[in-house]
matplotlib code that plots the C-alpha trace (Angstrom):
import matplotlib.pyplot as plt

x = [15.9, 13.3, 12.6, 9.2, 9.4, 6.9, 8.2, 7.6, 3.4, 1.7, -2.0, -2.4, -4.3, -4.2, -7.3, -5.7, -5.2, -9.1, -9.6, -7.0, -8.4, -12.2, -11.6, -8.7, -10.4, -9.4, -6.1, -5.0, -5.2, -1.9, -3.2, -4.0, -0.6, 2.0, -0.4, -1.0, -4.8, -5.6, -2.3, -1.8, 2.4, 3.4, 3.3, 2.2, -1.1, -2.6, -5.8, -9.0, -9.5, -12.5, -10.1, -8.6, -11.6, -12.8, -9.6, -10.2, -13.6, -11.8, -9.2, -11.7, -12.5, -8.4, -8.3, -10.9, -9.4, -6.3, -7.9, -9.4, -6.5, -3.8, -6.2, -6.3, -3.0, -0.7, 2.9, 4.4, 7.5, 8.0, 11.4, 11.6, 15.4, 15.8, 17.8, 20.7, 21.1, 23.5, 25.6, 28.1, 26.2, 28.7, 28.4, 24.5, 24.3, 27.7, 25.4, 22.2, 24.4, 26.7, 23.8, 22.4, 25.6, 26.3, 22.8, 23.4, 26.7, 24.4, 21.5, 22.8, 22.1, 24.2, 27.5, 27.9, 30.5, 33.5, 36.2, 39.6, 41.8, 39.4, 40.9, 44.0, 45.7, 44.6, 41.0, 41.1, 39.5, 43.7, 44.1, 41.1, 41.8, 40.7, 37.1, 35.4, 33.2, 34.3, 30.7, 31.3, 31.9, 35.3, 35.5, 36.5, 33.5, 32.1, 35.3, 35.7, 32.7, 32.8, 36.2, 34.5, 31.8, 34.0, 36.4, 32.6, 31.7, 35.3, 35.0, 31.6, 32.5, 35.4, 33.8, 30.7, 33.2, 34.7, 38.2, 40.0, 42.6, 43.7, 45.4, 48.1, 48.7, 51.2, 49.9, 52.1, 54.4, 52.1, 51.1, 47.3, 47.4, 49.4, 48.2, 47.9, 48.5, 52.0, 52.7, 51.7, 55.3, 55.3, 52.1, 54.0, 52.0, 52.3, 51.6, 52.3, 50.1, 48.0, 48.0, 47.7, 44.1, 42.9, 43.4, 41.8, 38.8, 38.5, 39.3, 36.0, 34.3, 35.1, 34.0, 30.6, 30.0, 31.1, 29.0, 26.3, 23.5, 25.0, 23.4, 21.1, 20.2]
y = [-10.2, -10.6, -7.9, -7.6, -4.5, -4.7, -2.7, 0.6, 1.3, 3.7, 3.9, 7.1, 7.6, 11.0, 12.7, 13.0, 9.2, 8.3, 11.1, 9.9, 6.0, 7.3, 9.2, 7.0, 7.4, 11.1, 12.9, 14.1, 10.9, 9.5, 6.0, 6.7, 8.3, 5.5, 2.5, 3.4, 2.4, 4.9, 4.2, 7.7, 8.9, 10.1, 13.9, 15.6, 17.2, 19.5, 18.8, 20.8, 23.1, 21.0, 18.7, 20.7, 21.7, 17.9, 16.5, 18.8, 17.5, 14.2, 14.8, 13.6, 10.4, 10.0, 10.8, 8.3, 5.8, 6.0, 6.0, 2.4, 1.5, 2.4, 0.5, -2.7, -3.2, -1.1, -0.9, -3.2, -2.0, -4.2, -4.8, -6.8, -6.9, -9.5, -8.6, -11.0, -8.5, -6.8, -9.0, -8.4, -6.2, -5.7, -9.6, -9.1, -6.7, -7.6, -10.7, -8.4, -5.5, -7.8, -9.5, -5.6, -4.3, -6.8, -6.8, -2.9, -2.9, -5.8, -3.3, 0.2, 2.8, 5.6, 6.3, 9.2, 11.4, 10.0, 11.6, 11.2, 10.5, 7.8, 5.0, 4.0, 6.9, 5.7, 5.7, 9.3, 12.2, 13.8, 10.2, 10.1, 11.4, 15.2, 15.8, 17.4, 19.6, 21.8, 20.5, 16.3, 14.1, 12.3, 9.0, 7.3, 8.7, 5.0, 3.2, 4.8, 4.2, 0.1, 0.2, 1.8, -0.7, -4.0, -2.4, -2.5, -5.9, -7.3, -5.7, -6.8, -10.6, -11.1, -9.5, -12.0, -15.0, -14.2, -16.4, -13.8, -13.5, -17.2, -17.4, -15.4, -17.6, -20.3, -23.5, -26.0, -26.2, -26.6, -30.4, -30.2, -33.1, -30.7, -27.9, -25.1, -22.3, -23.7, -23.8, -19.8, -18.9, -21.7, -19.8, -17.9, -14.7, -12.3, -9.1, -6.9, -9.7, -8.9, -5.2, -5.0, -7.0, -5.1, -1.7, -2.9, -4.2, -0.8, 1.5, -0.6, 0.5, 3.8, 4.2, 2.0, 5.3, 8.0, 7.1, 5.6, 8.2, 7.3, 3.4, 4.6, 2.1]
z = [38.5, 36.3, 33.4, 31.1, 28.4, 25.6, 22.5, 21.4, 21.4, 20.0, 19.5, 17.8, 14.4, 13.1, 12.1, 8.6, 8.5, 8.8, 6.2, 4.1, 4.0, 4.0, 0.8, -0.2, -3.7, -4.3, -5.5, -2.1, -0.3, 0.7, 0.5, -2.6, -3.6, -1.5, -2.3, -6.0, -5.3, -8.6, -10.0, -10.2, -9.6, -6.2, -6.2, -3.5, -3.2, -0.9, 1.5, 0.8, 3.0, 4.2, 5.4, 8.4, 9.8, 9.9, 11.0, 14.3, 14.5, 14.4, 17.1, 19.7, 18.1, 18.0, 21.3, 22.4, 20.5, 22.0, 25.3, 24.8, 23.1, 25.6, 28.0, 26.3, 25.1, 27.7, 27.6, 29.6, 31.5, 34.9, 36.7, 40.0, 41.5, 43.8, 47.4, 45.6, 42.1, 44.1, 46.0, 43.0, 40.9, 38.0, 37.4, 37.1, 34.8, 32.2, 31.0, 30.4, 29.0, 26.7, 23.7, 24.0, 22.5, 20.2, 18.6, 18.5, 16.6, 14.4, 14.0, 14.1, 11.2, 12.8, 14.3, 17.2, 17.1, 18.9, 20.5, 19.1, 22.1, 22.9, 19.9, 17.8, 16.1, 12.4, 13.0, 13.8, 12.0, 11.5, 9.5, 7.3, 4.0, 3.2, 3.6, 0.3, 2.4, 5.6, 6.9, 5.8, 8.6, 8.2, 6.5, 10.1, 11.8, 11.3, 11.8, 15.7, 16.5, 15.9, 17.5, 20.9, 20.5, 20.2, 23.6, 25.4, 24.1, 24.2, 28.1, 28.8, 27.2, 29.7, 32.7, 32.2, 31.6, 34.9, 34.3, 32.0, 34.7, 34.7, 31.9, 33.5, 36.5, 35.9, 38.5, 36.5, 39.7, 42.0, 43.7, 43.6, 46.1, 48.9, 50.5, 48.4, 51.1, 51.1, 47.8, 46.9, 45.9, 43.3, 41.2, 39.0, 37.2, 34.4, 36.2, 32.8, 30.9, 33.6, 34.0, 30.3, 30.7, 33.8, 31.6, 28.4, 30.6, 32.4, 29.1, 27.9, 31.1, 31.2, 27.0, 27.8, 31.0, 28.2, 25.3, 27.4, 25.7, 22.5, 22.4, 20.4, 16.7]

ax = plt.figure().add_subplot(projection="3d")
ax.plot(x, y, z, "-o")
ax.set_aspect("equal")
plt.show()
């Protein structure tokens, strides 16, 4: 597999922009207001009415701009899968998917709304204290949604790891110099253990499927 995704591109520059920085001199001029160029304050003031009809007489040179710009500097967005991706296909992606989610609980700004069946009974919105507005989001809603995030990461670490399960097979019986086939009944395992990992591992599946649009910084 390999992968090649430039970031975010955009060559656009609005009509108003060239105005702005050709007459970054003048009142109106946003340069002028957010750089302080004049050192005048930051209230807002309107275009001329000169201004609009130029800025369409500008769209073209936008346009063309872009054009050559787009050209030069493309986005890059390539993705070859070799035939042995998806021998085991879950183990190919849990590596890719696991530094995405952590550097998204790292980088996020936002929280989703999350269901409250979906995590422990105190970080639901019936356990938050009373909201002062009908129209306020509870004071969990950030809470649930790092909880759904470390069950996909927590998930996604062991599933990359790919040994979670040993730790609940006992071989301490077991000759390693004998045959092994022989020797299965001495292996002794925590199925609850067990069970109780497969389910965690899965609930952080299933969550990762459910909030998938929600990865969102």
């Amino acid at each position: 597999m390999k992968i090649y995704i430039s970031g975010y591109r955009d060559h656009w520059i609005s009509p108003y922009t060239m105005l702005d920085y050709m007459f970054f001199w003048t009142d109106w001029s946003k340069c002028s207001r957010d750089k302080s160029i004049r050192g005048l304050d930051t209230k807002y003031i309107e275009h001329p009415d000169w201004v609009e009809r130029w800025s369409d007489r500008l769209e073209p040179v936008s346009k063309g701009i872009m054009w050559v710009l787009d050209r030069v500097h493309p986005p890059i967005n390539y993705i070859k899968i070799d035939h042995y991706d998806t021998w085991s296909m879950d183990s190919t992606l849990s590596p890719v998917i696991l530094p995405m989610l952590k550097q998204l609980k790292k980088d996020k700004h936002g929280a989703p709304f999350v269901d409250d069946e979906d995590v422990p009974e105190e970080l639901r919105s019936t356990s938050a204290p009373p909201k002062e507005n009908e129209w306020d989001t509870d004071a969990n809603v950030h809470k649930r949604w790092d909880w759904v995030l470390d069950e996909m990461i927590w998930a996604m670490t062991e599933h990359a790891d790919g040994t979670g399960d040993d730790k609940f097979y006992d071989h301490s019986e077991v000759d390693e110099e004998a045959d092994l086939i022989e020797q299965i009944d001495k292996i002794k395992c925590d199925y609850e253990g067990l069970d109780a990992y497969n389910k965690r591992k899965q609930r952080g599946f299933e969550l990762f499927g459910k909030y998938f649009q929600n990865l969102w910084d």
